[in-house]
N, C-alpha and C positions, 0 to 999 in steps of 0.2 A: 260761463261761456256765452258771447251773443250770438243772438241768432238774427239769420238773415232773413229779411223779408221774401215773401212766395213770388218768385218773377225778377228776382236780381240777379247779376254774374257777379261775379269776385271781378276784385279791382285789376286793370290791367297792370303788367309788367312792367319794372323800367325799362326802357333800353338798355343795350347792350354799350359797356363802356368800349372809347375806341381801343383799336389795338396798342399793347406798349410796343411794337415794331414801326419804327417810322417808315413814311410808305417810300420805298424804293420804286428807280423806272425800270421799265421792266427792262430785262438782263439782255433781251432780243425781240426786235421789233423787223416784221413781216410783212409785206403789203401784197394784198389778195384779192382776186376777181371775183371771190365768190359769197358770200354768208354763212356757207356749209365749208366748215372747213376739217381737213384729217392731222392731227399732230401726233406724231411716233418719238418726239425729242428731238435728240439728230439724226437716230436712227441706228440701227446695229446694237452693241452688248453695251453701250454708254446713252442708248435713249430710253424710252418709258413704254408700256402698251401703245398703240393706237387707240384714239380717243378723238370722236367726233367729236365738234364746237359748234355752236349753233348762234350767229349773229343777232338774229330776231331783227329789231328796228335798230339796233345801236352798228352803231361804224367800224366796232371792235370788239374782239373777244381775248380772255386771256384765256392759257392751258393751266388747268390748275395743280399738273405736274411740274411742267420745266416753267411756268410762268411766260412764256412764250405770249409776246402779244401780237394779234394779227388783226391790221388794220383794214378796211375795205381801200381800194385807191381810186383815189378822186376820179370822178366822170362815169365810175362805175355804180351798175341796177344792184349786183349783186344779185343776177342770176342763178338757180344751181346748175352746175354743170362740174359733174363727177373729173372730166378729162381737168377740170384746173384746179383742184382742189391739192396743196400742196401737200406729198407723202405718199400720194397713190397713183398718180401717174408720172408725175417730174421727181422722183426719188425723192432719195432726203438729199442731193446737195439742189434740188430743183426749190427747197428753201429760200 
């Protein structure tokens, strides 16, 4: 068996091969004022938990339940502001 020299790490990992799932768009596309955003599905006995998303610097988030993509809309800071985050004030058809 060899042995490793004092002060080395084991070789990195390959990457991860891609997915065999070609990548599909998403199923529903959202446009949203905020960065923080709430997704319940559609809502009722045919949606998922509630689950915050969280923007960061990107333009978009997906739900990693319904795949729900929610985009920021053009001209927008993407301020947080709870009152526009969609599923908690504008219901779910405010979707």
């Amino acid at each position: 068996m060899a042995r490793r020299k004092a002060g080395t790490s084991p070789p990195e990992p390959a990457p991860a091969k891609p997915a065999l799932v070609p990548d599909f768009p998403a199923p529903e596309v959202v446009v949203v004022r905020s960065r923080r955003i709430a997704c319940d599905g559609v809502g009722g006995a045919l949606g998922h938990p509630r689950v915050w998303l969280e923007m960061g610097e990107a333009r978009f988030v997906e739900c990693a339940y319904c795949d729900r993509r929610f985009v920021l809309a053009d001209g927008s800071q993407g301020e947080e502001d709870e009152r526009l985050a969609p599923g908690v004030y504008e219901g779910s058809a405010g979707h």
